[in-house]
C-alpha positions in Angstrom: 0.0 0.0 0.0 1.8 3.3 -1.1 2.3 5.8 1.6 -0.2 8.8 0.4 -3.0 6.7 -1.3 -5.0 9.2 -2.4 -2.5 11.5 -4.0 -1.1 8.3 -5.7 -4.0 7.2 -6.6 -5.1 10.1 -8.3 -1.9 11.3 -10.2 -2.3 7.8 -11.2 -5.6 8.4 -12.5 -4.7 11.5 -14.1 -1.8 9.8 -16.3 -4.2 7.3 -17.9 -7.1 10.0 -18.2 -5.8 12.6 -20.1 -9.1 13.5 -21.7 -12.2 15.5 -20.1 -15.2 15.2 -21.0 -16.9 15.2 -17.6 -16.5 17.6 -14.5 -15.1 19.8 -13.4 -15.6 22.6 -16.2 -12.2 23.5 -15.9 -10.8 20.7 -17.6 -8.1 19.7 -15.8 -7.0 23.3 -15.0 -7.3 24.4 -19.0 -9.8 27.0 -18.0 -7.2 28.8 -15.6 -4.1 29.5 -18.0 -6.6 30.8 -21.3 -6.3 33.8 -19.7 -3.4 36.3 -17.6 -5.8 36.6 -14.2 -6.7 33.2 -14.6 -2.8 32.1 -15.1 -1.8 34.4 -12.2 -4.5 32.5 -10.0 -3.5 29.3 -10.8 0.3 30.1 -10.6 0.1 31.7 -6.9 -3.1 29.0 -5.7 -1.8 27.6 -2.4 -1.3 31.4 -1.7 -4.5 32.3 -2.0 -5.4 29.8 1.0 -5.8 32.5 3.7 -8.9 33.1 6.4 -10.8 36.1 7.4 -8.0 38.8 8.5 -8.0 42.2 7.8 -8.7 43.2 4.4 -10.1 40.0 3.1 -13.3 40.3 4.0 -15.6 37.8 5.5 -18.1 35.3 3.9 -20.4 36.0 7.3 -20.5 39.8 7.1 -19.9 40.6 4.2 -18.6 44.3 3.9 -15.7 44.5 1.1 -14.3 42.3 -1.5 -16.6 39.6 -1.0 -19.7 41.8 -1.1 -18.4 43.6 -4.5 -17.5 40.2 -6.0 -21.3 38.5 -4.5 -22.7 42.2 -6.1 -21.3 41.7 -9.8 -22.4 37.9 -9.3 -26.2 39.4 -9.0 -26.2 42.1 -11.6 -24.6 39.7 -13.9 -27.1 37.2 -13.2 -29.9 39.5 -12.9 -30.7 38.2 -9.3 -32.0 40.4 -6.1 -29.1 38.5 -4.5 -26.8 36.2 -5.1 -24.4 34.2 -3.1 -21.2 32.3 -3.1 -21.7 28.9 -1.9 -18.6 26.8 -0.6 -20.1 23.8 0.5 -21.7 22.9 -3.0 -25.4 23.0 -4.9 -26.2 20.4 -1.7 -25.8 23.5 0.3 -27.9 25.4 -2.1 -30.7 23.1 -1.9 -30.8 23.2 1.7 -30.8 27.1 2.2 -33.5 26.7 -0.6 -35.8 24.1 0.9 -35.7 25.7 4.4 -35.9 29.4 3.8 -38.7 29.4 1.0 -40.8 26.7 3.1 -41.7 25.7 6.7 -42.6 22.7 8.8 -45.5 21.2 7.8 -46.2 23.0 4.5 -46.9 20.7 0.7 -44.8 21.6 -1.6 -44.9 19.9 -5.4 -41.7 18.2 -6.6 -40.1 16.4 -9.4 -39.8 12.8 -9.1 -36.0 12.9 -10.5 -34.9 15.4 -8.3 -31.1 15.1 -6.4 -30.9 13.5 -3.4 -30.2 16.7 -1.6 -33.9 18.0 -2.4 -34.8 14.3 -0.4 -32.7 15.0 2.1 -34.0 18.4 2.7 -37.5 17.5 2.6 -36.7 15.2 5.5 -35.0 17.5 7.6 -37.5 20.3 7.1 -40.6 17.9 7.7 -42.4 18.6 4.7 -45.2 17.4 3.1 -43.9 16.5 -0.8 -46.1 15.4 -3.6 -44.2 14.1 -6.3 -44.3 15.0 -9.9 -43.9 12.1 -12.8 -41.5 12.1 -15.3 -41.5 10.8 -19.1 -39.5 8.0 -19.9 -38.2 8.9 -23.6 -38.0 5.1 -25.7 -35.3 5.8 -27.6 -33.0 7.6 -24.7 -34.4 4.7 -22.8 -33.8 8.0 -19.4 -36.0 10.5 -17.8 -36.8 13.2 -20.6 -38.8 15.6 -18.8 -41.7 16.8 -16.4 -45.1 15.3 -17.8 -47.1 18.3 -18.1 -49.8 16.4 -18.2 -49.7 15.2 -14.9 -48.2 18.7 -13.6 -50.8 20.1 -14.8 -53.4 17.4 -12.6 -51.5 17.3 -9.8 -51.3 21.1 -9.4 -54.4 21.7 -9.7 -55.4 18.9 -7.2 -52.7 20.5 -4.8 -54.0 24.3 -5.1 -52.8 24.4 -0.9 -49.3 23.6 -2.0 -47.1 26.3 -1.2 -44.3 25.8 -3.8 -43.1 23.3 -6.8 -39.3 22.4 -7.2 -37.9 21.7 -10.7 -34.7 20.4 -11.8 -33.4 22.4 -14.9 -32.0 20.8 -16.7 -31.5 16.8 -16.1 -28.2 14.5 -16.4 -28.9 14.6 -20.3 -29.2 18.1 -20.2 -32.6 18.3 -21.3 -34.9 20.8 -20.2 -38.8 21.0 -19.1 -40.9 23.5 -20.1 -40.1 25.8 -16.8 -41.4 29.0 -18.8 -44.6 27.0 -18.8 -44.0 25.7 -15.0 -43.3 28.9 -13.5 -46.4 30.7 -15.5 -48.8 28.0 -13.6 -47.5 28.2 -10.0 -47.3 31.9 -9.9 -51.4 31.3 -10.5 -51.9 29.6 -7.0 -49.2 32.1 -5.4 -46.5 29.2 -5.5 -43.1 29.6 -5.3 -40.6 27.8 -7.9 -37.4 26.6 -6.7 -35.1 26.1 -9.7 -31.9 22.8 -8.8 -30.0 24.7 -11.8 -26.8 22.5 -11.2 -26.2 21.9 -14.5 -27.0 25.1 -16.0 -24.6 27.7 -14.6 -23.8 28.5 -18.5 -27.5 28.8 -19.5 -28.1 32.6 -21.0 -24.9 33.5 -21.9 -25.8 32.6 -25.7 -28.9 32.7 -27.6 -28.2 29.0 -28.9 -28.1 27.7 -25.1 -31.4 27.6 -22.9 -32.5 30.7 -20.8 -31.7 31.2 -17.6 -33.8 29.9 -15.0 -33.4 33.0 -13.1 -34.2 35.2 -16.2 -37.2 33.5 -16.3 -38.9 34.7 -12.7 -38.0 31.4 -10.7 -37.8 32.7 -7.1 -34.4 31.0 -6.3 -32.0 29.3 -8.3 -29.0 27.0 -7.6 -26.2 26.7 -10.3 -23.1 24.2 -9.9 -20.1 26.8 -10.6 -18.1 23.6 -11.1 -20.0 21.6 -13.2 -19.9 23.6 -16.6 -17.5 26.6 -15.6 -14.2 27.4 -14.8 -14.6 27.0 -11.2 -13.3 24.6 -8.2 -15.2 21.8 -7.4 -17.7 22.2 -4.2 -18.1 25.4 -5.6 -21.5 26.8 -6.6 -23.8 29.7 -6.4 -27.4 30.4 -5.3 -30.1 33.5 -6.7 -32.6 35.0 -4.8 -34.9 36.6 -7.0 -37.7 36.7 -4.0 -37.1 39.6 -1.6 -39.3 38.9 0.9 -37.3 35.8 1.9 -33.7 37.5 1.8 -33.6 37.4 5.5 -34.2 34.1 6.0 -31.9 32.8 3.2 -29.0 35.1 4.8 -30.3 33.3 8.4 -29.6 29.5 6.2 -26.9 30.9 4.3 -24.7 31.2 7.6 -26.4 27.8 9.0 -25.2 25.9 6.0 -22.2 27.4 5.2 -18.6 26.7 6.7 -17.3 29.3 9.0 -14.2 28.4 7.3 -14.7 29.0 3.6 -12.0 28.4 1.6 -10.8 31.4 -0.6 -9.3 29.6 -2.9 -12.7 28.4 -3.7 -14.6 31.5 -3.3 -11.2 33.4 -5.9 -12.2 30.3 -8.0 -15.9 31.4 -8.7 -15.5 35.3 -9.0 -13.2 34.4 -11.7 -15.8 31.9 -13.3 -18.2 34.8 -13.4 -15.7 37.2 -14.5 -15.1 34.8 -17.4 -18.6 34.0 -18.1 -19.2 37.5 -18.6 -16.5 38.7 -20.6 -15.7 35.9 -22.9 -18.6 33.7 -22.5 -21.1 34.9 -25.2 -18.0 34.0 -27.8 -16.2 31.1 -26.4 -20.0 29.0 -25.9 -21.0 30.1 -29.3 -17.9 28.8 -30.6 -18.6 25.9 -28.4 -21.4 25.2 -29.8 -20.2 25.3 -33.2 -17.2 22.7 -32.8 -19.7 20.4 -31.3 -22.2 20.6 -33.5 -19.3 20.1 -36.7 -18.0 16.8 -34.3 -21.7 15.7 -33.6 -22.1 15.7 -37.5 -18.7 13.2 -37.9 -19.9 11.2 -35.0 -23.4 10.8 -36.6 -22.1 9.6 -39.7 -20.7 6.6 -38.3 -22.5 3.1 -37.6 -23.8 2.7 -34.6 -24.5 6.4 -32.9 -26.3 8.9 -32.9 -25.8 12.2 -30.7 -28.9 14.1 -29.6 -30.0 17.2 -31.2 -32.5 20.3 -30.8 -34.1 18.5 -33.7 -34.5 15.3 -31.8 -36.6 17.0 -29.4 -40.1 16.9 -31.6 -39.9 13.4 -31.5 -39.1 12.6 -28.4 -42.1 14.7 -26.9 -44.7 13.4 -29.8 -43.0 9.7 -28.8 -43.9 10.5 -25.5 -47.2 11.7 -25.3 -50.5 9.9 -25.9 -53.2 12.8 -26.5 -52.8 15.2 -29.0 -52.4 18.8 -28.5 -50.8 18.4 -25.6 -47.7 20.6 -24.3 -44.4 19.8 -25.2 -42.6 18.1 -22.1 -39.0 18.5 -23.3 -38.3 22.4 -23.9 -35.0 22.5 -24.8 -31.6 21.2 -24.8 -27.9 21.8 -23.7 -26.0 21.8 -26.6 -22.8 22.1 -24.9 -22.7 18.4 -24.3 -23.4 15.1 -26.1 -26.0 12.5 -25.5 -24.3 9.2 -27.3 -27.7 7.6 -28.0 -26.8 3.6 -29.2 -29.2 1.3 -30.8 -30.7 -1.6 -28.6 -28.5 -4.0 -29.2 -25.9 -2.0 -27.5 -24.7 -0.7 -24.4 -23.7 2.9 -23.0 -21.8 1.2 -20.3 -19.7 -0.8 -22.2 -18.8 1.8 -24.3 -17.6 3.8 -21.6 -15.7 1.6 -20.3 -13.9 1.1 -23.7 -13.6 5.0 -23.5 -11.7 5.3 -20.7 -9.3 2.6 -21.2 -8.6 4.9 -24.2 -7.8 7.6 -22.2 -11.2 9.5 -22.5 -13.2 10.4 -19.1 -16.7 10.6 -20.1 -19.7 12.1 -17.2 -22.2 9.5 -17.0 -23.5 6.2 -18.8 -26.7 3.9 -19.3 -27.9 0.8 -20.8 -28.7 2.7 -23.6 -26.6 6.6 -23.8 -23.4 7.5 -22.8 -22.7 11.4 -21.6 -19.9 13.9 -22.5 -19.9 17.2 -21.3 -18.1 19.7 -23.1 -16.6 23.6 -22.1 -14.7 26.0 -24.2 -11.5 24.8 -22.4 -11.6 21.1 -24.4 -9.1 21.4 -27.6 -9.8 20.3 -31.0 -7.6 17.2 -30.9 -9.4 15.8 -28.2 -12.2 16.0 -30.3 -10.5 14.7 -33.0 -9.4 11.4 -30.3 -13.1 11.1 -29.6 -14.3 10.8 -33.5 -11.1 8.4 -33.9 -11.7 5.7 -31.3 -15.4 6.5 -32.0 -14.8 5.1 -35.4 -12.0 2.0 -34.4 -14.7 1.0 -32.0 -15.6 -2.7 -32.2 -19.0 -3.2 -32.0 -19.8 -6.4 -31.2 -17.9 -5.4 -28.1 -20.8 -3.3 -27.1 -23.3 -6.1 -27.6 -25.7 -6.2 -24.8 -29.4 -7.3 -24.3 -30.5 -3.7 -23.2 -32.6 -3.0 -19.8 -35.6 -1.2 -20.8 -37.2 1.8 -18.4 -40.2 0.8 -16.8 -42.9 3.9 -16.3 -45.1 3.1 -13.2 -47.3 4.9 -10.7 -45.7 7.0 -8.3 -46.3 5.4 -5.1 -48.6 6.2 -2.3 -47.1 8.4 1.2 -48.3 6.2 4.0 -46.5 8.0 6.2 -43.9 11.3 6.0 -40.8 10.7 5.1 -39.2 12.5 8.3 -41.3 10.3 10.1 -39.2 7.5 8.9 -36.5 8.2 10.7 -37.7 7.6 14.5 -39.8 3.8 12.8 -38.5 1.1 13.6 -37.5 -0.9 10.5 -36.7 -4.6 9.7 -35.1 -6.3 7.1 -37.2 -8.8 4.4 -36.3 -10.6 1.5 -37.6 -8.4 -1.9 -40.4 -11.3 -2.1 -41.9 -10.4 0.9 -41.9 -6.5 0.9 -45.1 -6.1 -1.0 -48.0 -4.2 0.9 -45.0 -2.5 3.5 -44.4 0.3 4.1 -40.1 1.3 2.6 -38.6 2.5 5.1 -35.4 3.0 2.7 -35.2 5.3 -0.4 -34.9 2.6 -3.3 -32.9 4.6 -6.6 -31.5 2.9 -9.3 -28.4 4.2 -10.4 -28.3 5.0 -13.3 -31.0 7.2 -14.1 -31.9 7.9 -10.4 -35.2 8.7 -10.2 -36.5 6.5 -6.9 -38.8 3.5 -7.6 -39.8 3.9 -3.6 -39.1 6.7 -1.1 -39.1 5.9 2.3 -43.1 6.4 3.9 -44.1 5.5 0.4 -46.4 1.6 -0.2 -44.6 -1.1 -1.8 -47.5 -2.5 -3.8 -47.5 -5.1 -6.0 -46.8 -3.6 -9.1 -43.5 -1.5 -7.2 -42.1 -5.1 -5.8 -42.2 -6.4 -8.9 -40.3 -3.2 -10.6 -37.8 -3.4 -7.6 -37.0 -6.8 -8.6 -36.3 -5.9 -12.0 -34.4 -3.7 -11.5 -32.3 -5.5 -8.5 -31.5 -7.8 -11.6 -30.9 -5.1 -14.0 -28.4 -2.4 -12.9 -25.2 -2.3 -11.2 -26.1 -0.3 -8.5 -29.1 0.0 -6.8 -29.4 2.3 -3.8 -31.8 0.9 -1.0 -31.3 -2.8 -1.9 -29.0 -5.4 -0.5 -28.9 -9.2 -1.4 -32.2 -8.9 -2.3 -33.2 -7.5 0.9 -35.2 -4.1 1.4 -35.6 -2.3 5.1 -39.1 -1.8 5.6 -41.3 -0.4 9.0 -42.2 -2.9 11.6 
């Protein structure tokens, strides 16, 4: 056993994974030297690891260079505030969650939703109703919000006191929140926005608008995920006033008293590159990828996701007519590497990475690449080349299809869980019990059960599917599931 594992191990990793095409946004410090303040950062970093002394400021009380950099952060964003968050989007969704809601109150929220928004729903001791999801056939993933039942469910929940919306998914595609907002703000609602993915979105006319653009009250965006920022490093926009004072009260609760410049230097930059590259570098962005996504559609075997895709997928996935379109838009700054049936996501990124390419995320069926204006031509060119020497027959694999089901029924709050006492039972013998265990499959991770929810026939039989199906699944061990006495 080496003597510094994880330093080893990772210098390791970073020799044989010389390629980014997942996060940080950075790419592997690319997005640093592009520029002389970015270079000058980088150069002097372990410098910049100071704490609150005079003339630094203070994440707490903010009264100097943090409040300047937190005040271009807003007017760039076009918040009422805006903060910097060092303990990550889970943070965000958190100060979200308990400022904008309080104990007791029914809020409406999407079924594929991060573990944080569960998490947070817990601690609070709210009341959620959950919103269903459309599976998309060919993706064989969670597209987007069914309006349809949105549309049901809110109006069966006029007492609600907010809805929470993820914007965009994993894929990068994007529910109609234009829509979503416009109906809550008719029962006095309040929209909370899990914007992780979409710190980018607005800066170009080809990307999709900005969820705080749009008049969601509060918005979390992941600084790291698509921008040239440290990881754990993120933001949140408040674009309700009435709730500042209350988000400031969470801000402090959830934040480290011990921020770490480095990270805080790390997202002023991101914003100050955003702002006065970003319009050019994400339309050229979007240009390269589009030329690569043409190369990789012209060979055998894949097919990367387009704007164009997205009529089909929402008339695929609808059964009335005239209904509204579920899928809005989509992040063109990364690929969806949709494969036939016959072959698998997984096992292409596993032949990716042994090439030295780092992809995001895969499936059974997709495998997904996200891009910045930091990755270089040749690695695009490394992409289309071992796209195109790829054996496929390698990728052969009897795919596992989606299953759409009936969200299940609360039998008891999910904070309530935590104080049940809980036993263990073989998956055959879980039906008519109450979970007392989130159950997610991994990938796509949208829960089958939440814990409080009934395990019903139809749900035990999806849970054993899936137990046989994919490689990790979160609630379930040795075909056993922890359910309330």
């Amino acid at each position: 056993m080496p003597e510094l594992p994880l330093l080893d191990g990772i210098l390791k990793y970073i020799r044989e994974n010389n390629i980014s095409f997942c996060m940080p946004g950075h790419k592997n410090g690319k997005g640093f030297y592009n520029t002389s303040i970015g270079r000058e950062f980088a150069d002097n970093i372990l410098k910049f690891d100071i704490t609150e002394v005079n003339g630094v400021d203070n994440l707490h009380n903010q009264k100097g260079i943090i409040l300047d950099a937190s005040e271009r952060l807003r007017d760039f964003y076009g918040s009422k505030k805006s903060y910097f968050l060092v303990n990550g989007s889970t943070s965000g969704n958190m100060i979200m969650l308990f400022s904008s809601f309080n104990e007791g109150d029914k809020i409406l929220v999407e079924r594929n939703c991060h573990n944080s928004i569960l998490n947070a729903i817990i601690m609070r001791k709210l009341n959620p109703v959950y919103l269903k999801n459309i599976i998309s056939k060919r993706l064989n993933a969670p597209a987007a919000i069914n309006l349809e039942h949105f549309l049901q469910v809110i109006r069966k929940n006029t007492d609600a006191k907010g809805v929470v919306i993820t914007y965009p998914n994993y894929y990068g595609l994007c529910s109609n929140l234009k829509f979503i907002i416009k109906e809550a703000k008719k029962y006095n609602m309040k929209v909370l926005v899990d914007c992780a993915h979409g710190a980018h979105f607005g800066v170009h006319p080809d990307l999709p608008e900005s969820a705080v653009k749009l008049g969601a009250d509060m918005v979390v965006t992941s600084a790291h995920k698509t921008l040239c920022s440290l990881t754990q490093s993120a933001y949140l926009h408040v674009n309700n006033e009435r709730d500042i004072d209350k988000v400031d009260f969470y801000f402090d609760a959830f934040s480290s008293t011990s921020p770490s410049y480095i990270s805080l230097c790390s997202m002023d930059y991101a914003r100050f590159y955003l702002e006065k590259y970003g319009h050019r570098d994400y339309g050229e962005l979007i240009r390269r990828n589009q030329y690569y996504r043409n190369k990789v559609n012209s060979m055998e075997g894949f097919s990367v996701i387009g704007r164009e895709d997205i009529s089909k997928f929402n008339s695929e996935c609808v059964k009335e007519k005239n209904i509204l379109p579920g899928i809005w838009n989509i992040d063109l700054t990364r690929y969806i590497i949709n494969l036939d049936k016959d072959h698998s996501g997984n096992l292409l990124s596993n032949y990716l990475r042994k090439t030295g390419i780092q992809c995001e995320m895969s499936d059974s069926s997709n495998v997904i690449l996200i891009f910045s204006p930091f990755n270089q031509e040749e690695e695009y060119e490394k992409l289309c080349h071992e796209l195109k020497n790829c054996n496929l027959k390698q990728l052969k694999y009897k795919r596992m299809d989606l299953m759409e089901y009936e969200i299940p029924e609360i039998r008891i709050l999910p904070y309530e869980v935590l104080n049940a006492e809980k036993q263990m039972v073989d998956l055959k013998n879980c039906i008519n019990r109450i979970s007392g265990v989130n159950v997610i499959p991994y990938p796509p991770g949208v829960p089958i059960v939440l814990a409080g929810e009934l395990i019903n026939k139809d749900v035990a039989k999806i849970i054993e599917y899936y137990a046989k199906s994919v490689p990790d699944l979160i609630g379930v061990k040795d075909n056993k599931i922890k359910v309330l006495k």
